[in-house]
C-alpha positions as CSV (number, residue, x, y, z in Angstrom):
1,X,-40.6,15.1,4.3
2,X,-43.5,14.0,6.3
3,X,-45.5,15.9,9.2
4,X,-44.6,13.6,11.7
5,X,-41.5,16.0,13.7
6,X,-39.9,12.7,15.0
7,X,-39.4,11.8,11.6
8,X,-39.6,14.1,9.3
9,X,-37.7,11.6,6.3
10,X,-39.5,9.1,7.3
11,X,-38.9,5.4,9.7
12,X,-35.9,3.5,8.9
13,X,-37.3,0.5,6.5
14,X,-34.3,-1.9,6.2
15,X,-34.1,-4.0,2.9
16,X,-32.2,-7.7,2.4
17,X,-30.5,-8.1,-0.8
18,X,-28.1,-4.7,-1.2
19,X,-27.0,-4.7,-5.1
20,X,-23.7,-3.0,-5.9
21,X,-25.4,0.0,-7.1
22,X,-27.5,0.6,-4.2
23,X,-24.8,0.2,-1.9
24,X,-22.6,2.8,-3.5
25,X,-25.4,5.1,-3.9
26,X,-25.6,4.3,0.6
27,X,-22.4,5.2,0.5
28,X,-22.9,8.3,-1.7
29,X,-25.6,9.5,1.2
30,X,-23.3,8.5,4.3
31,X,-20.6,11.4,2.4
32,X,-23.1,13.7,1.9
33,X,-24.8,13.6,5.6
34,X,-21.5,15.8,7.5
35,X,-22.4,18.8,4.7
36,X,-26.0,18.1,5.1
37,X,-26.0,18.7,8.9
38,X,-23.4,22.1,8.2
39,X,-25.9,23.3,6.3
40,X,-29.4,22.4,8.5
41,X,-27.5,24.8,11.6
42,X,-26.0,27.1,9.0
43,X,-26.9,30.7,10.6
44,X,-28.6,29.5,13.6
45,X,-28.2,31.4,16.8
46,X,-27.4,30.3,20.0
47,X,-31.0,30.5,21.0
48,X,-31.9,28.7,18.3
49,X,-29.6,25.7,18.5
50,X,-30.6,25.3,22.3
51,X,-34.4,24.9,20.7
52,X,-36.0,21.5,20.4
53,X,-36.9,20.1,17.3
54,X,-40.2,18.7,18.8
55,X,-42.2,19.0,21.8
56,X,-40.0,16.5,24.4
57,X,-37.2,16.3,22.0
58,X,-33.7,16.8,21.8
59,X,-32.4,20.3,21.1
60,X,-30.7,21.4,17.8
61,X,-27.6,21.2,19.5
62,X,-28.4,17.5,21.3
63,X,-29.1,16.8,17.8
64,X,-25.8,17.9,16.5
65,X,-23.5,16.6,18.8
66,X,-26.2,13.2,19.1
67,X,-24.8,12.4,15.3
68,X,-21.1,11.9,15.4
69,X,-21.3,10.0,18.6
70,X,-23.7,7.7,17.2
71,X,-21.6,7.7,13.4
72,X,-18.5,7.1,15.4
73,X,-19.8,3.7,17.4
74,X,-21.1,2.8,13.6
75,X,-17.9,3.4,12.1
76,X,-16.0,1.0,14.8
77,X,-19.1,-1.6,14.7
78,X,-17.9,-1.7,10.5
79,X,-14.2,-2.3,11.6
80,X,-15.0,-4.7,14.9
81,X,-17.2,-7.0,11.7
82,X,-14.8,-6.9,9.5
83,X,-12.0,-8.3,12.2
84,X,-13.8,-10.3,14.7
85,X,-16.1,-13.2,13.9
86,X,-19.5,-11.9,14.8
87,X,-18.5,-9.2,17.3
88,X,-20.8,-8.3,20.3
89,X,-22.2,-4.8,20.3
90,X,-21.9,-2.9,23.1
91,X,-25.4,-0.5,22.9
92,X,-24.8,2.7,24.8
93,X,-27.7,5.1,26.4
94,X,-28.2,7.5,23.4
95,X,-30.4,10.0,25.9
96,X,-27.9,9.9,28.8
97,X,-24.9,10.7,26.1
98,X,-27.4,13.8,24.6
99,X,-27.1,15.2,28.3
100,X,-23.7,15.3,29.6
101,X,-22.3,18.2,30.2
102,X,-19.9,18.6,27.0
103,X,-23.0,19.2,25.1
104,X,-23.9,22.4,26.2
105,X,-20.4,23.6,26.3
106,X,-18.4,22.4,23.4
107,X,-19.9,24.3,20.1
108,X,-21.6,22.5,17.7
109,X,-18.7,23.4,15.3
110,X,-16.8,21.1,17.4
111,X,-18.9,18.2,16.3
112,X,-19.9,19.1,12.4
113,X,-15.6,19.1,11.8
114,X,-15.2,15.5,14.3
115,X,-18.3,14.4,11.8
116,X,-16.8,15.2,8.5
117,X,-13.1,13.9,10.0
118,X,-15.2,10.7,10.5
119,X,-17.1,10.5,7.4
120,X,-14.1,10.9,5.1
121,X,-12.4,7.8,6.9
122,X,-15.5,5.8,7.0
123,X,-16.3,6.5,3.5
124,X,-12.8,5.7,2.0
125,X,-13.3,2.4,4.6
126,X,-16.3,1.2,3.4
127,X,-15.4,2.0,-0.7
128,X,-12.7,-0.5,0.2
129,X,-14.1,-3.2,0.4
130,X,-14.9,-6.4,-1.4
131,X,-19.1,-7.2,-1.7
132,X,-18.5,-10.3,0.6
133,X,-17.6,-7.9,3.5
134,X,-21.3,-6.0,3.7
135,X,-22.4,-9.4,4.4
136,X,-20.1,-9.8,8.3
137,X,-22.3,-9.4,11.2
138,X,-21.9,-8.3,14.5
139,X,-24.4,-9.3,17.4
140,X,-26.5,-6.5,19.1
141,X,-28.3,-7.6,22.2
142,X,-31.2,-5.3,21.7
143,X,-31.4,-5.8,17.4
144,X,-29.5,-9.8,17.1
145,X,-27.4,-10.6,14.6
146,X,-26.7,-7.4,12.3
147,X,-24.6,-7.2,8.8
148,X,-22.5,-4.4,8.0
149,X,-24.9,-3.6,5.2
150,X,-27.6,-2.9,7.6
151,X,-25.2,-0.3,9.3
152,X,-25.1,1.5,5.9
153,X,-28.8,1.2,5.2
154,X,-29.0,2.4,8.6
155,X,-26.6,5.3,9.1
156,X,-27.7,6.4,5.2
157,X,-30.9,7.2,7.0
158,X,-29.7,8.6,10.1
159,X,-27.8,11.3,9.1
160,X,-30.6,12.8,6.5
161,X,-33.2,11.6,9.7
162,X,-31.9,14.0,12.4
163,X,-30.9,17.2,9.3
164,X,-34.5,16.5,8.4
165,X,-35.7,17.2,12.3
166,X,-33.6,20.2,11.9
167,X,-34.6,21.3,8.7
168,X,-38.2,20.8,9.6
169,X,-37.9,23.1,12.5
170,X,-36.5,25.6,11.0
171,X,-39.5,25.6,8.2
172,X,-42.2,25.8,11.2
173,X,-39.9,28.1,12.9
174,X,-39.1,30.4,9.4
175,X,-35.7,30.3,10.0
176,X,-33.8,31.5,7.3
């Protein structure tokens, strides 16, 4: 952990040249990141989740609800690479998601289940496949040309990244 509240795990640092072994243990971290999140809003009140986990950030529950959407556009972005020839992406506006209306209402429950729904299929998807796969790309008009093992470097990260902003708040906070 690190002081800084945006990123409390540290900045996403992307590497080329995934071996086996690191992938898998990518992988590993992608399972773990639905239980991870259960356990950063374990106990949390309602008062609590509706607190941000910086000063101009999201709330917990932004947060919460913030990670499936974003695992589930990863999760299609793996299958769109693996069955189009260098798929476009289509980005979507992250902040504009965070504040609709089914975020404050739907409980953050909702989302932790949808999350570990998604992460057993996207697992069990992405142990599937054969090393030549990790190397398809899809084109993002904001990143270019992106491989399916940058999406799992990436969403390895992301998970532990916004439990870590949780986490981190609660330890300023004392949350128990």
């Amino acid at each position: 952990m690190t002081d800084d509240r945006r990123y409390p795990t540290g900045k996403f640092s992307p590497k080329t040249g995934v071996t086996a072994a690191e992938r898998e243990a990518l992988i590993r971290r992608i399972e773990e990141e639905p239980a991870l999140l259960r356990k950063a809003v374990d106990g949390l009140s309602a008062s609590q989740l509706g607190t941000p986990y910086r000063e101009g950030g999201w709330t917990v529950r932004q947060v919460v609800h913030h990670v499936p959407d974003s695992h589930m556009h990863a999760y299609i972005r793996c299958k769109f690479a693996l069955t189009e020839e260098a798929p476009p992406v289509k980005p979507y506006d992250e902040k504009r998601w965070a504040e609709l209306a089914d975020v404050g209402v739907v409980p953050v429950a909702t989302s932790l289940a949808l999350m570990e729904a998604l992460h057993e299929r996207w697992v069990a998807f992405l142990r599937s496949l054969e090393p030549a796969a990790f190397a398809r790309t899809l084109h993002h008009p904001e990143h270019g040309t992106i491989t399916v093992d940058y999406l799992v470097q990436l969403y390895a990260w992301h998970g532990h990244h916004h439990a870590g902003q949780i986490t981190s708040l609660r330890g300023r906070m004392g949350w128990r």
